[in-house]
N, C-alpha and C positions, 0 to 999 in steps of 0.2 A: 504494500500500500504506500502509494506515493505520499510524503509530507504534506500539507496543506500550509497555509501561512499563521489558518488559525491554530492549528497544531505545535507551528514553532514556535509559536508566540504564547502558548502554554507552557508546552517542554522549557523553554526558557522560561518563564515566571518561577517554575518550580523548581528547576533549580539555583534561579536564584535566590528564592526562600529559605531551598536544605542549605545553599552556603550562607545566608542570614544565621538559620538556627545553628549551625556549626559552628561559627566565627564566634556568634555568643556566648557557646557553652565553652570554650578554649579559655574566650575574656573572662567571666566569672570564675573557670578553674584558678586560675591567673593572679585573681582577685584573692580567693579564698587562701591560696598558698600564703601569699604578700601575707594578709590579714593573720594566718596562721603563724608567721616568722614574726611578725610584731607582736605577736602576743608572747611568743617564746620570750624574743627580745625584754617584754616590759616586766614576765615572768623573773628573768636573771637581774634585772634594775632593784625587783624588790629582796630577792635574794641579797645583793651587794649591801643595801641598806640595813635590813636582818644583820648582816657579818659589821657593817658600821657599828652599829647599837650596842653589838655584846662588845666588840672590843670595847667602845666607852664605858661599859659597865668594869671591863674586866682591871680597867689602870688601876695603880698599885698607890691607894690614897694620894688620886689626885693628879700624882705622878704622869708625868707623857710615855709610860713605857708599862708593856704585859710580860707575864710568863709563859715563853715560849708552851710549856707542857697546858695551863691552866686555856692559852688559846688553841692547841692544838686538839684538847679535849671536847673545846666546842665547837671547832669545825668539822670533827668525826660525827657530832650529834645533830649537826646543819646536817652532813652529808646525809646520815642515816633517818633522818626527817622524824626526830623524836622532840626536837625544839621548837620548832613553829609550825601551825597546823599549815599552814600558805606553802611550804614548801615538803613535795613529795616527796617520799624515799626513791622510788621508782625514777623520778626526771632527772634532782640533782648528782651527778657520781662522782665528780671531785673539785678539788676547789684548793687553791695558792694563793698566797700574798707574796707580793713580790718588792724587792727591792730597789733604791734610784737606778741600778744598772739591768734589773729587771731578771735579776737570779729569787727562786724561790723564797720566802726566809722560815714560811710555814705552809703547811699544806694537809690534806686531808681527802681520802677516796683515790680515786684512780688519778696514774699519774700522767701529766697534762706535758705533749710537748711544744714547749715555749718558743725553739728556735723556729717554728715554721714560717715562712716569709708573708704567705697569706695573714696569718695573724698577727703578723706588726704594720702592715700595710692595710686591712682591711678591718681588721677590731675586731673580727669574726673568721671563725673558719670551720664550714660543716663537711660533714665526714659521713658514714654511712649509717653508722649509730648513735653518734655523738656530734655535740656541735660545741665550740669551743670560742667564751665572750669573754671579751677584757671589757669592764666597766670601771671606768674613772671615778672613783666618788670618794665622798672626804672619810677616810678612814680611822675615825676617833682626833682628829686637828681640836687643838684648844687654841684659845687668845692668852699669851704672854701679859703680864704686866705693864710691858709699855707698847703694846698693841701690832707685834709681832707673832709670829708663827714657828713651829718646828713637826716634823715626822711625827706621829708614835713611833718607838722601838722597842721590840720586841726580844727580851730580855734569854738569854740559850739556859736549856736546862743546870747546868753547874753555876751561873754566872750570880743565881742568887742566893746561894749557900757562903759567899768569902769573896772577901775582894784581893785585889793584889798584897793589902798590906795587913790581909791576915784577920779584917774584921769582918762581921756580920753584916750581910745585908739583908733587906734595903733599910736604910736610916729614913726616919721622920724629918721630916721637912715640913716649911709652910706650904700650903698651897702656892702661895703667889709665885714660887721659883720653879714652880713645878709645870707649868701649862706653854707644851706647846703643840706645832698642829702642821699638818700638810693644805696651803691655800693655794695653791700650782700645784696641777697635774697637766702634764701631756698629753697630746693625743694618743688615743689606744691605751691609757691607763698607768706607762713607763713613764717615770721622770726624770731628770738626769741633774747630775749633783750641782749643776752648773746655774741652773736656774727656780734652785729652791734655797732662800733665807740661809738655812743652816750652812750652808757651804759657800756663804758670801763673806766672810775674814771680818774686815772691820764693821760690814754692814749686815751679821747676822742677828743682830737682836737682843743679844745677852750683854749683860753687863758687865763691867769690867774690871780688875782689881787694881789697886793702886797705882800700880809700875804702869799700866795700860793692858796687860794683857787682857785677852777674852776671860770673863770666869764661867765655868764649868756649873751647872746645876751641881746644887750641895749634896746632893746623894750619887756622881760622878765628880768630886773636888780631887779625889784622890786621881783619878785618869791625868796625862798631861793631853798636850793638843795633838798631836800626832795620834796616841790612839780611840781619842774623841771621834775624831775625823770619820777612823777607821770603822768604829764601831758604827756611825750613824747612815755610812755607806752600805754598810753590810748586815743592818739589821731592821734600819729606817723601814716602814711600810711606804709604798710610792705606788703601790697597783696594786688590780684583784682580776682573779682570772676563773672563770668557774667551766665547767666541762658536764654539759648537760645531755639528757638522751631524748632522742628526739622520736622516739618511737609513738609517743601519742600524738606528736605532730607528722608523721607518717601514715599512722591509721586515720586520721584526719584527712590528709590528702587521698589515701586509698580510697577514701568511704567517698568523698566528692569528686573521684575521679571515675569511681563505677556508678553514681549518681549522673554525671553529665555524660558518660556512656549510656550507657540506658536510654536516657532522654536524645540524646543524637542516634542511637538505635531507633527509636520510635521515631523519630525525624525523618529518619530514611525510609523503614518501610509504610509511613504516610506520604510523605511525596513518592513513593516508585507505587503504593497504592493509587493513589491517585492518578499519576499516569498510567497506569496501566485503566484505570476507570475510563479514564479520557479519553484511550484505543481502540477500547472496545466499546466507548460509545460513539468515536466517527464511526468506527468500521460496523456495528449498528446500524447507525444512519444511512451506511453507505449501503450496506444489504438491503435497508426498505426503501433505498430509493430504485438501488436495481429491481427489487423483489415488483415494484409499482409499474419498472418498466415491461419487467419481463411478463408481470401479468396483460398489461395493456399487450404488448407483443401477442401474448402467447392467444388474448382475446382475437386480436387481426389475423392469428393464422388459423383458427378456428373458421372465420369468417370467411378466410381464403380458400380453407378446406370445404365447407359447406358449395362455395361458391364453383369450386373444382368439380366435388360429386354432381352437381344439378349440371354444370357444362358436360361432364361426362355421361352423365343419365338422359341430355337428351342432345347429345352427339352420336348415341346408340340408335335412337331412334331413325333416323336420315339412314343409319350405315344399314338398318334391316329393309328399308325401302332399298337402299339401292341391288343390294345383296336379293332381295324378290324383284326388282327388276331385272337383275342377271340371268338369274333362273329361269328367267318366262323369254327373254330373248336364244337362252342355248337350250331350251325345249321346241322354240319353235320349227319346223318341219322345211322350211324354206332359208335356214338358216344356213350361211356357208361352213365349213369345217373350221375356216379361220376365226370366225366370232364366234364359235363356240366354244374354243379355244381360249382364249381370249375372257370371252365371261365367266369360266370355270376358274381362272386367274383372279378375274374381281369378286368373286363369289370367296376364294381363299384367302385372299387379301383383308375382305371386309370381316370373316371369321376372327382372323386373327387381331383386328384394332378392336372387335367386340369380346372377345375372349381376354384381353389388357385392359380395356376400360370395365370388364366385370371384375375383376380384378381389384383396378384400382377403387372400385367404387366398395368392393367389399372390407379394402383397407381403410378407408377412411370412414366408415361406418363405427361407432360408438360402440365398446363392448360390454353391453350388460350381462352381467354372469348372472342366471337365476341355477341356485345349484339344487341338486337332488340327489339319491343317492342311486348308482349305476354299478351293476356288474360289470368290472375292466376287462373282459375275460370276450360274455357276449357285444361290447361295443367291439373292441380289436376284430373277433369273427366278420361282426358284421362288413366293417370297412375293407375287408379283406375279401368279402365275398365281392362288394363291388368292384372291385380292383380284379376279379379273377381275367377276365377278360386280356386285360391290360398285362400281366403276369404268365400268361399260359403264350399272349403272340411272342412276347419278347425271353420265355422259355427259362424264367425267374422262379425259382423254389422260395417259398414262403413257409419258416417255421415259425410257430407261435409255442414259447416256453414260459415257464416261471410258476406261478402261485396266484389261486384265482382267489380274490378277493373283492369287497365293495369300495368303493370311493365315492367324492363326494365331490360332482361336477357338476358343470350345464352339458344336457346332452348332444344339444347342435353344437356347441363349439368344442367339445372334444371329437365329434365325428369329424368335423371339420381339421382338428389338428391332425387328427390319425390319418387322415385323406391327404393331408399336403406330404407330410413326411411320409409316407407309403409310398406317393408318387413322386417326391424327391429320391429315395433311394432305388424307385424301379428305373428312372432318368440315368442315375448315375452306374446302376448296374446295365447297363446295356449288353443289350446280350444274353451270354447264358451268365448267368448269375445266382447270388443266393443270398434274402432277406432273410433277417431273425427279430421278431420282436418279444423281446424279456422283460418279464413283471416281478418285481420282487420288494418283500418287505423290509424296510429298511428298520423300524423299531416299533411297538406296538400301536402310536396312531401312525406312522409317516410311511411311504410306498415310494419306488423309483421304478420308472417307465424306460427302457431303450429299444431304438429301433434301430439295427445295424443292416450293413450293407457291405459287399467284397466289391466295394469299387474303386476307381481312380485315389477317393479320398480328398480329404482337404487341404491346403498346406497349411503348415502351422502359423505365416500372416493374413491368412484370410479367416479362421475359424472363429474371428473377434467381429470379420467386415460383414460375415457371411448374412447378419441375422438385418440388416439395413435394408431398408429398401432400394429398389430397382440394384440392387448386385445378385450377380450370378455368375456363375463358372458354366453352366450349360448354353449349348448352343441354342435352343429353342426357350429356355426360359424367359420367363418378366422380371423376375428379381424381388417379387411382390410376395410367396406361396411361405419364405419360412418368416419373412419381416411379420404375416398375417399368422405365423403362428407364434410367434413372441408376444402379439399383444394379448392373445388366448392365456398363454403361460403366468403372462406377467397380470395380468385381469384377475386368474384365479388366485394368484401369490404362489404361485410354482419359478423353476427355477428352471431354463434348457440351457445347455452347453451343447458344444461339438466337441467330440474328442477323436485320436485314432485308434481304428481296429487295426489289432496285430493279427497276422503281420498285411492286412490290408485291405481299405476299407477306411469307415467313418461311423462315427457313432453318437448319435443324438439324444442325450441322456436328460428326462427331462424328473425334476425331483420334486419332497415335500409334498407331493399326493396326502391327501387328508383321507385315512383307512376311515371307512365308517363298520362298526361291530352288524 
């Protein structure tokens, strides 16, 4: 079926639709992911503030410094989600604070690696399980007395048992010498010693002892400046790094990826429904408008056929005039030999256009089947009986085989069928020859009829032509005798084929006889 313009102009509509609804569901996937990664994201921001809080909780009266063991205790209890109901056991799995150089100083759960280039460059790095945030945030930072800043330092397990010079720690101090704070961070959560307070010489914040030197908070008097330095480098908090699992952010995308599957499944087989609607409602359309022609057609050749039999019914009539005027001209007694001659020619002449127009007029004749129930047995005898004549000149043996039973036919158009095919096979037996016609039951209601013959036979591209009007393979035929008996066949709902007889001959098998009990 050829396209039409309204055709393409649908086919295209829809799918420009399915790529509407596709495009959508991609952007919304899209969306949901994005949405899902900001949440993780704001997820690990409240984390970072949680690990801010306890460190504040954790300083050592007041002090800017924790005990490495007392914070390490609660980032195991962060990790294993027994601290705050806001954070899962299941999501968070480990977690570092890092120093101005950005080396670990404490840590907790699985361990996180720091050197990857994605995570100093992009502040995130996910992975197949995990996903890996540094968050900036002020990490327990207090206000100095004169309105400065310093790190927390997080204090190593031996470091608060004895100092260098042999005494106990940590000493009591006032508050006021004891506060200070991280107020710069860099990006990505590392800070470098260069641009925090504490590591600024004359301009760190603290105050200074007579001579000028820096002085030392009083609970570090004993440190000189060299290993202040040291210490504040290497134990200073400057960053946090948490290492989360991302599998409920996974099943989340699963679930809204076989969500917008789905829905672009139905996407598709609604538009290919659809089309496919739309094809077979041209081709619909297209059948009732041929169907309207072919009826109109088929009405004009009815009208041409009606038109046909009456010019042939009374083109009969003229040809029996002329055919009685023959007759009475080569009867007459003064008639010369040559015009007798002569009209015994137009006398066979006119047989033969009335013997085709009877013919054709009985082809074209309407086949009303009134059926009744007939012995197959006594109608074959009979047709047979008429035919002796015709079968004894041309010296044709005629056997009748098989299994007598009833059928259920019209009995003028089966004598009529048994008549053409009798006198097709006596035609094509020429000669000495020999007819068989076989009746046999094919299954308790249905019966098959054959009329064979030892003749020429048919070829195998005509056995399809043969049942057409006006075709014939004999020389004296019309072409009219088996097309008249196809409409018989095909009237009652029977079935004829040609087939060959081995090894020679033809055989006319005509099937679906209705047995009557």
């Amino acid at each position: 079926m050829e396209l039409t313009r309204r055709s393409v102009f649908v086919y295209a509509l829809l799918g420009a639709i399915w790529l509407l609804a596709v495009g959508w569901q991609i952007e919304e996937h899209h969306r949901v992911k994005e949405a899902a990664k900001t949440d993780l994201r704001n997820r690990s921001k409240d984390i970072a503030k949680t690990v801010s809080a306890f460190i504040r909780g954790l300083r050592f009266h007041g002090r800017a410094a924790v005990s490495q063991e007392q914070l390490e205790s609660v980032l195991n209890e962060l990790v294993n989600g027994r601290t705050n109901e806001l954070i899962s056991s299941s999501e968070l799995m480990g977690i570092a604070l890092l120093n101005a150089v950005g080396e670990p100083v404490a840590s907790a759960g699985v361990s996180i690696d720091l050197e990857h280039k994605d995570l100093l460059q992009e502040g995130e790095r996910w992975g197949r399980r995990t996903v890996t945030l540094v968050n900036p945030v002020d990490l327990g930072a207090t206000l100095s007395s004169e309105g400065l800043t310093n790190p927390t330092v997080v204090l190593p397990h031996d470091f608060t048992n004895s100092n260098r010079d042999g005494r106990s720690f940590p000493r009591r101090e006032p508050p006021g010498d004891a506060g200070i704070s991280n107020a710069v961070n860099p990006p990505n959560g590392v800070a470098s010693a260069s641009t925090n307070p504490a590591f600024a010489g004359e301009r760190d914040g603290r105050r200074r002892e007579a001579d000028g030197r820096p002085r030392h908070p009083r609970w570090l008097r004993w440190m000189d400046e060299k290993e202040y330095q040291s210490l504040l480098e290497k134990r200073a908090l400057h960053g946090l790094v948490l290492a989360m699992s991302i599998d409920s952010f996974q099943a989340a995308i699963t679930h809204d990826l076989w969500l917008r599957s789905i829905i672009m499944l139905l996407a598709t087989v609604s538009v290919l429904g659809s089309g496919v609607a739309w094809r077979n409602l041209s081709k619909s359309s297209e059948l009732q408008i041929r169907l309207v022609r072919a009826s109109e057609l088929n009405t004009h050749l009815k009208e041409m056929n009606l038109a046909a039999a009456g010019l042939a019914h009374e083109t009969r009539n003229p040809l029996n005039i002329i055919r009685g005027l023959a007759q009475m001209i080569s009867k007459r007694e003064d008639a010369p030999p040559e015009v007798r001659e002569k009209t015994r020619g137009i006398i066979d002449e006119a047989d033969k256009v009335t013997a085709q127009l009877n013919e054709f007029i009985n082809y074209s004749r309407p086949r009303e089947v009134r059926p009744a129930t007939l012995a197959l047995g006594s109608v074959v005898s009979e047709v047979a009986r008429a035919l002796s004549y015709d079968l004894e000149e041309k010296h044709i043996r005629l056997d009748l085989k098989g299994e007598q039973f009833n059928i259920e036919a019209d009995e003028q158009l089966l004598r009529q069928t048994l008549f053409n095919l009798l006198l097709n096979a006596i035609q094509a037996a020429d000669g000495t020859g020999q007819i068989e016609i076989f009746a046999e039951k094919r299954t308790a209601s249905e019966a098959m009829l054959e009329v064979r013959d030892n003749g020429p036979g048919v070829p195998p591209d005509h056995r399809a032509e043969i049942f057409k009007p006006y075709f014939t393979t004999q020389k004296q035929g019309t072409g009219l005798g088996l097309a008249v008996v196809q409409q018989i066949v095909l009237a009652h709902g029977w079935e004829i084929e040609c087939l060959p007889n081995d090894p020679r001959g033809a055989v006319f098998r005509i099937t679906h006889l209705k047995i009557v009990p």
